[in-house]
C-alpha positions as CSV (number, residue, x, y, z in Angstrom):
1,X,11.0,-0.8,-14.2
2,X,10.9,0.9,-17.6
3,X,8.4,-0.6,-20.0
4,X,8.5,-0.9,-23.6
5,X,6.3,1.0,-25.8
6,X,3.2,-1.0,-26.9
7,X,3.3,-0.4,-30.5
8,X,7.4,-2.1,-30.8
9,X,5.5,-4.9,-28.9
10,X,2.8,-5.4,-31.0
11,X,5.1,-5.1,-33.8
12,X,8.1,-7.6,-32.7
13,X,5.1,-10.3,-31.6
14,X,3.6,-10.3,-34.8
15,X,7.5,-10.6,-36.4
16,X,7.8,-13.3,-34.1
17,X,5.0,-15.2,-34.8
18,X,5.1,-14.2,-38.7
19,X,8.8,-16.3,-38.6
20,X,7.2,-19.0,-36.3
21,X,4.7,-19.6,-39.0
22,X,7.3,-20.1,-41.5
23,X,9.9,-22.2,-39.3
24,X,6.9,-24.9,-38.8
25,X,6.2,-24.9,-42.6
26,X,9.3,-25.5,-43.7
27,X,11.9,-26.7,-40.5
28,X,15.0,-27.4,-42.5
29,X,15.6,-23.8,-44.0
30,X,18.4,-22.7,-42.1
31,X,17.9,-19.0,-43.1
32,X,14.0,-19.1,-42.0
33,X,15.2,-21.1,-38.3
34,X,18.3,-18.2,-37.9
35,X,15.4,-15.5,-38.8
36,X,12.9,-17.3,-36.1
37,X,15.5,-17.5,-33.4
38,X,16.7,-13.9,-34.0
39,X,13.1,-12.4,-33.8
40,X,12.9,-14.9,-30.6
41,X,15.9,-13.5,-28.8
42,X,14.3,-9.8,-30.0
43,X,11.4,-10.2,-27.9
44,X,13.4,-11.7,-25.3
45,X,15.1,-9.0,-24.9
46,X,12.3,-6.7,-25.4
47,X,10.1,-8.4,-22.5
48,X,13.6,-9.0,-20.3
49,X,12.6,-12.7,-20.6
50,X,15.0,-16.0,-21.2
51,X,12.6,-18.0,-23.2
52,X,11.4,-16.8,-26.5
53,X,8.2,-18.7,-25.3
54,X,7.9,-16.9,-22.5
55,X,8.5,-13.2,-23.8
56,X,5.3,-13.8,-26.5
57,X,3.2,-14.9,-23.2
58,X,4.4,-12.3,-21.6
59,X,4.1,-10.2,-24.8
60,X,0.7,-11.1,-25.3
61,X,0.0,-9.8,-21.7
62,X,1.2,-6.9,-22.1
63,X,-0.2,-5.8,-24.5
64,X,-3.7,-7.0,-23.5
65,X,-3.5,-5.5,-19.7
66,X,-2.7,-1.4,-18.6
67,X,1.1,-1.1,-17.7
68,X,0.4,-0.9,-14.5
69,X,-1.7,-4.4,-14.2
70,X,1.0,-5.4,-16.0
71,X,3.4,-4.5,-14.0
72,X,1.6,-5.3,-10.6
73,X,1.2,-9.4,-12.1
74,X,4.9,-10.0,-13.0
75,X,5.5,-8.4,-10.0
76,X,7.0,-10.6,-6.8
77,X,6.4,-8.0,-4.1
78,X,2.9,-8.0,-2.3
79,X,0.5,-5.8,-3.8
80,X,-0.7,-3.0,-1.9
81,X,-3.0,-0.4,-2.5
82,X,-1.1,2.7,-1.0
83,X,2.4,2.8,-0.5
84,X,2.9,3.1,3.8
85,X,6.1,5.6,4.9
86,X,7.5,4.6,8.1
87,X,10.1,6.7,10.0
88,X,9.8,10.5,11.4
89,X,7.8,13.0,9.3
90,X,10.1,15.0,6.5
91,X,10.1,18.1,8.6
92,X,12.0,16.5,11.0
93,X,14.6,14.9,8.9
94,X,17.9,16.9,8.3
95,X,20.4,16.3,5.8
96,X,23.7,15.5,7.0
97,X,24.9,19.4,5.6
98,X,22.7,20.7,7.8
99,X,24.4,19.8,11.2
């Protein structure tokens, strides 16, 4: 999985909550709600998320944790500490050209 770089993160969340600020303070601009939900669906995207709630969590995570921890918590496979190769040994594998 291919990870954003941490600065665009940092940078989109604090869009994000810079146009949440200003949607609470004043709810019936149009323009400020269009702004908010455009910077919403930004970090959305950015964080591969469906809820602009959710990407600045996730956001926020991400930027506080190493990719790695980040990647091993929104992870849904078990977590092991070395990765276990079952089947014969490479040597004697042979491609199929080599018959």
């Amino acid at each position: 999985m291919l990870l954003p770089a941490k600065a665009e993160v940092a940078r989109q969340l604090r869009r994000y909550r810079a146009w949440e600020r200003r949607m609470l303070a004043s709810p019936a601009d149009l323009t400020v709600r269009s702004t908010f939900e455009d910077s919403g669906y930004t970090l959305c995207v950015l964080m591969g998320k469906r809820c602009a709630r959710e990407a600045a969590d996730a956001a926020e995570r991400y930027l506080r944790s190493s990719a790695i921890a980040y990647l091993q918590e929104t992870s849904d496979l078990p977590h092991t500490s070395a990765a276990v190769r079952r089947g014969p040994p490479r040597s004697a594998e042979r491609s199929p050209a080599g018959r």
